[in-house]
C-alpha positions in Angstrom: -8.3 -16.2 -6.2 -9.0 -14.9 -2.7 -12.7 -14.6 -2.1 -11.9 -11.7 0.3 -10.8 -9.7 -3.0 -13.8 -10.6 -4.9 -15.7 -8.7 -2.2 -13.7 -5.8 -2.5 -14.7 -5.8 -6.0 -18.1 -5.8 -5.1 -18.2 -3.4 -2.2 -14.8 -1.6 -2.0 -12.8 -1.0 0.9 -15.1 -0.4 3.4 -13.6 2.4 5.3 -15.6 5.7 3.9 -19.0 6.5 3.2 -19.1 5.4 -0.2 -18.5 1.9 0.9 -21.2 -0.5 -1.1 -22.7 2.4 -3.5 -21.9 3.6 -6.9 -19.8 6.3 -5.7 -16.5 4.1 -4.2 -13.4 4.7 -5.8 -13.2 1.2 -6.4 -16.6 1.1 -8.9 -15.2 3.8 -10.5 -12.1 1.6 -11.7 -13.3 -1.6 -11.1 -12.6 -2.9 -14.7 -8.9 -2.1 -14.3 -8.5 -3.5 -11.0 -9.8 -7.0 -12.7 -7.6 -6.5 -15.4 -4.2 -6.0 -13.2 -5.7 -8.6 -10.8 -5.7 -11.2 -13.7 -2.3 -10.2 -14.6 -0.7 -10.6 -10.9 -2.9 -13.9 -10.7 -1.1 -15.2 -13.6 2.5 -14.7 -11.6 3.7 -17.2 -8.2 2.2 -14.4 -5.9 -0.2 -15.2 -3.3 -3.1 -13.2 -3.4 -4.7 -11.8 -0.1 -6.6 -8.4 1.4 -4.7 -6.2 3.5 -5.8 -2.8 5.3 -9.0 -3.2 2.9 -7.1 -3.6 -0.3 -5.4 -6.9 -2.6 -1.9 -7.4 -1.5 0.1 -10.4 -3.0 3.1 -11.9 -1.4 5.5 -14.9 -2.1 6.5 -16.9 1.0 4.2 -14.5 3.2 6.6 -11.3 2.3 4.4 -8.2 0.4 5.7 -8.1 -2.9 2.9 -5.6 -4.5 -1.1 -4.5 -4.4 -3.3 -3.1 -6.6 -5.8 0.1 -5.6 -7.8 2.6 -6.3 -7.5 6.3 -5.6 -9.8 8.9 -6.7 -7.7 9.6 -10.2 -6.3 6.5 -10.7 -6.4 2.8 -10.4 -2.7 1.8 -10.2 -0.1 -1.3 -9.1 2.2 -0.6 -6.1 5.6 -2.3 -5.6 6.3 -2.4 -2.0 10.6 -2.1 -3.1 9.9 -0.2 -6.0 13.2 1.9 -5.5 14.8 -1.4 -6.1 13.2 -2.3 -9.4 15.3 -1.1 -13.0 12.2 0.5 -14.7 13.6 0.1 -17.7 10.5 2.4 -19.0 10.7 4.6 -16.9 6.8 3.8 -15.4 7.4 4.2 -11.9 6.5 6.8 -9.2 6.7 7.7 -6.0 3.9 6.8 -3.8 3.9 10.1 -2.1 6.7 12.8 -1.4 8.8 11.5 1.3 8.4 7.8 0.1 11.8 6.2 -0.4 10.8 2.3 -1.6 7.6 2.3 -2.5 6.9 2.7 -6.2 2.9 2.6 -8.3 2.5 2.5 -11.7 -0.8 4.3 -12.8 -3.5 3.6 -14.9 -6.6 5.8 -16.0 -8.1 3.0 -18.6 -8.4 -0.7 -19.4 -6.7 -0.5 -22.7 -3.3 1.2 -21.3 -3.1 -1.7 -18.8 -3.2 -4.4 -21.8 -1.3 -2.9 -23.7 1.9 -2.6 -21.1 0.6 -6.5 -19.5 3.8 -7.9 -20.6 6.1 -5.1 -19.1 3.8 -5.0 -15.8 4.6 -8.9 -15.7 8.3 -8.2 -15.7 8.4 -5.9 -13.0 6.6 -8.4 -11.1 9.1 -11.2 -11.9 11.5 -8.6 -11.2 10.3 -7.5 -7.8 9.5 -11.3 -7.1 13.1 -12.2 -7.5 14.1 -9.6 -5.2 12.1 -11.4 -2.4 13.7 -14.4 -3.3 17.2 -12.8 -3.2 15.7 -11.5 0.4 16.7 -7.9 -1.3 16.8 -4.5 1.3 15.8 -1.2 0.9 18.5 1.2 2.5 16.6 3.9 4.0 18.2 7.2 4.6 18.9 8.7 8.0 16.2 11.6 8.2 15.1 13.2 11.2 12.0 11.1 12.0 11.2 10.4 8.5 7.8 8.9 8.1 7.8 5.4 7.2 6.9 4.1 4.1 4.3 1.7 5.4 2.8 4.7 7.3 2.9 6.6 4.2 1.4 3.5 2.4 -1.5 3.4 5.1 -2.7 7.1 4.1 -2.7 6.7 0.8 -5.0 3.7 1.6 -7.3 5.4 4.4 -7.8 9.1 4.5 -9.5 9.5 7.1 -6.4 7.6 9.4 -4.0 10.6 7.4 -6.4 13.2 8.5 -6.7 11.6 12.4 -2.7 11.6 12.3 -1.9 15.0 11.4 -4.8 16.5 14.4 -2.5 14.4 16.4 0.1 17.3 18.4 3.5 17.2 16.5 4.8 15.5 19.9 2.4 13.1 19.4 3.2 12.8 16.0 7.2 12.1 16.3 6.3 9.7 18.8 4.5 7.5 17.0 6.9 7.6 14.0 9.6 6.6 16.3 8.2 4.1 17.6 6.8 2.8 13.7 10.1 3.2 12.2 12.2 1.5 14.8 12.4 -2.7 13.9 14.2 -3.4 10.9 11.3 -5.4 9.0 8.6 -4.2 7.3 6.0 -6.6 8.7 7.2 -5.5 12.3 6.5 -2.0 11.1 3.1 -2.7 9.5 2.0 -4.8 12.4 3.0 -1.7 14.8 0.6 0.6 12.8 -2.2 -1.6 12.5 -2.6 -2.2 16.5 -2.2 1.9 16.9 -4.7 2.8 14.1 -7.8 2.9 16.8 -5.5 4.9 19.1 -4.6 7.6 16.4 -8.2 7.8 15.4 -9.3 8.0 19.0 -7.0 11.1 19.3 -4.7 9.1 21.7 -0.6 9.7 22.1 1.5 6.9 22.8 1.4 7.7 26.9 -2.3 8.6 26.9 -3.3 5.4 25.4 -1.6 3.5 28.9 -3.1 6.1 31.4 -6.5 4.4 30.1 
């Protein structure tokens, strides 16, 4: 158990308002976050917080998290697309998302009930890590990415910041997210432009500062 998750627990995310008072999202479904965190503690995953929320990972590769969004508390598999879903649980994390997949939860009892299905998906999506499994991702024109997408579902207000960006702006950024090849190289690239994008700043302003 990662002490840095037992805060969020306490306090939420940190990035809003809310943070610290009865009215974070995270309050509102803290009981089912404990409950899927037990269940992913229980697995070979290694639990940690990233961009404010629990992420586990085997061999320092994101595997899943767990969050909490304003209807729902729910369990997101970063190669979802990959996974069988034999029952047919999994959604798409937003529109344009083409790996990563959440299964949603609304109560405590729902969770326990499915806790030995939700364990393996987890074995499943652990063994595609091992078997160092890709996601092929389709040749859009500038399709957002889906750790972009992943990162406004997780902070609003860095959605919100994007989208005043000019579409010029926008494209450039997403180029430049969705160009290495490995998913940690495309988080990493989005977490050192966050202040940038919230500062209002292209990717050639931010040098002519």
């Amino acid at each position: 158990m990662n002490p840095k998750v037992d805060a969020y627990l306490i306090d939420g995310c940190g990035r809003c308002a809310y943070f610290a008072t009865p009215k974070c999202k995270v309050h509102q479904w803290k009981g089912e976050l404990e409950v899927l965190r037990q269940i992913v503690l229980d697995s070979e995953l290694t639990e940690d917080l990233k961009w404010g929320v629990p992420v586990y990972t085997w061999q320092n590769k994101n595997v899943i998290n767990i969050s909490a969004f304003r209807d729902y508390s729910c369990i997101s598999f970063f190669k979802g697309v990959l996974l069988k879903d034999p029952f047919g649980l999994l959604q798409k994390h937003g529109e344009s998302s083409q790996s990563v997949r959440t299964i949603r939860f609304t109560d405590t009892e729902s969770i326990l009930q499915k806790a030995t299905i939700i364990r393996e998906y987890l074995n499943e999506a652990i063994d595609l890590e091992k078997n160092d499994s890709k996601v092929t991702f389709q040749k859009n024109l500038e399709p957002i990415p889906d750790e972009l997408e992943q990162k406004f579902s997780e902070f609003p207000a860095f959605k919100h910041a994007f989208y005043k960006l000019t579409p010029g702006k926008q494209r450039g950024y997403i180029i430049f997210f969705s160009q290495p090849k490995q998913s940690e190289t495309r988080i990493a690239r989005i977490e050192k432009s966050i202040q940038n994008i919230m500062d209002g700043i292209g990717m050639n302003d931010k040098y002519k500062r």
